[in-house]
C-alpha positions as CSV (number, residue, x, y, z in Angstrom):
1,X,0.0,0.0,0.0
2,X,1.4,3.2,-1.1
3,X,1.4,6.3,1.1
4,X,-1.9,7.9,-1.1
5,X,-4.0,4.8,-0.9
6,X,-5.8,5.6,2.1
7,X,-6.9,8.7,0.3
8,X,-7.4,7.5,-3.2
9,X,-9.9,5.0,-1.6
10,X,-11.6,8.5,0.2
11,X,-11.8,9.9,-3.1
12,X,-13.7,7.3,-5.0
13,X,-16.6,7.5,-2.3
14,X,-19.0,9.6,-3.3
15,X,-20.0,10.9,0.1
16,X,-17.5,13.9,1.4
17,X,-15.0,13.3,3.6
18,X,-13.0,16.1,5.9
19,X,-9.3,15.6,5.2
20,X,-6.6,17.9,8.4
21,X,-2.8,17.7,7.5
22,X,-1.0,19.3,10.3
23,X,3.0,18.5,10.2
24,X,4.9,19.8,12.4
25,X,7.7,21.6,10.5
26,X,8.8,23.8,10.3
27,X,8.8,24.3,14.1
28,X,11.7,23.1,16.7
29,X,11.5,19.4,17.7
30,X,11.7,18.6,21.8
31,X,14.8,19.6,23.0
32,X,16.2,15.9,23.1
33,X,15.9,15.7,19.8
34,X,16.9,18.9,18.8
35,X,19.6,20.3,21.0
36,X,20.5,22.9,18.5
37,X,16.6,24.4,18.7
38,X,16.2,24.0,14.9
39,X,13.6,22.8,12.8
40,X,14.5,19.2,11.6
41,X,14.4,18.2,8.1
42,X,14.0,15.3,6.9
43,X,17.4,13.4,6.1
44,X,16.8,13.5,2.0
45,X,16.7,17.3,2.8
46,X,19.7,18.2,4.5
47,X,21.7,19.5,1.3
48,X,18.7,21.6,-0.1
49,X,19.8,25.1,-0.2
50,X,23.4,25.4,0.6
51,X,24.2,29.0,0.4
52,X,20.5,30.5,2.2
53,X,20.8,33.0,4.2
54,X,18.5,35.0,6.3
55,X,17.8,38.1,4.0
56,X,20.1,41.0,5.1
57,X,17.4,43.7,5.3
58,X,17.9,47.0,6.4
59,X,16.5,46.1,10.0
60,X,18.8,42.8,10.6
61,X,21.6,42.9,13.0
62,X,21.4,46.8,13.4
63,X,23.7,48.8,15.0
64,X,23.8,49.5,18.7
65,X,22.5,53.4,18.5
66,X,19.2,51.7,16.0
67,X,18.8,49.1,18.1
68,X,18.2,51.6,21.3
69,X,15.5,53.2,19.3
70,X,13.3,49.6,19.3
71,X,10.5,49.0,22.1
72,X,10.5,46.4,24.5
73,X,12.9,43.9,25.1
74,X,14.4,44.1,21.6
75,X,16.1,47.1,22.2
76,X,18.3,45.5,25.3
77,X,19.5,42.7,22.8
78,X,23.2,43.2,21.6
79,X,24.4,43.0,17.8
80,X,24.6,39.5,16.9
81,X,29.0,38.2,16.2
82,X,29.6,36.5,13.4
83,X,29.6,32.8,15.3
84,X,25.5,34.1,16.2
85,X,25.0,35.5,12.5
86,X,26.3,32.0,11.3
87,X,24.1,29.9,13.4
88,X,21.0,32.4,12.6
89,X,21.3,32.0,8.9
90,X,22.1,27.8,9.7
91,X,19.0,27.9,11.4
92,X,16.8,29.6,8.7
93,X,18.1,27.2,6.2
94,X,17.1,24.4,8.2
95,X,13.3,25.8,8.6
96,X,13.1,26.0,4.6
97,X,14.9,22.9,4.3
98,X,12.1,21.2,7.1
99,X,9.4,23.4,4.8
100,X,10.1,21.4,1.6
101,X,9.0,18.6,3.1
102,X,5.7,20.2,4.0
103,X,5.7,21.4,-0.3
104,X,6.2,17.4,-1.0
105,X,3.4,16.5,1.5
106,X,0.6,19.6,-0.3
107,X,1.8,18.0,-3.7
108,X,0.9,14.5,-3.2
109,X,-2.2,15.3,-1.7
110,X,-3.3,17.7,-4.9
């Protein structure tokens, strides 16, 4: 039995049925299995976009005197080093590599 059988066998009914997918990417896994906080992709997916990068908008990682004029407890955080800059960017590659998987998932069912 293939992994759309169940459904294929929904579809040929011809009273409706109510279908919920709800994966859990791309949020962070328990922290035993995920002591780096990260999304986890699926192992197929862990080459997928090599070079992403959190988008280096005018707001990102803003200078001390910008980031005193922010609200809240934003404006207390410090600029990110290049070691927390590194392991931001690893991280947002991780949540669209954990994403695709969702894509592959919304495909098969269409």
């Amino acid at each position: 039995m293939n992994r759309l059988d169940r459904l294929n066998k929904l579809t040929e009914q011809e009273k409706p049925f109510f279908l919920a997918i709800t994966p859990f990417a791309p949020h962070v896994g328990q922290k035993e299995k995920s002591p780096t906080h990260r999304p986890l992709p699926p192992r197929r997916h862990n080459q997928r976009f090599p070079d992403l990068k959190i988008p280096r908008n005018p707001n990102f990682n803003p200078e001390d005197e910008h980031q005193t004029n922010r609200g809240g407890w934003v404006k207390n955080l410090p600029k990110m080093d290049n070691e927390a800059v590194d392991f931001a960017d690893f991280v947002f590659r991780t949540r669209a590599q954990a994403l695709y998987a969702v894509d592959e998932i919304v495909e098969d069912v269409v």
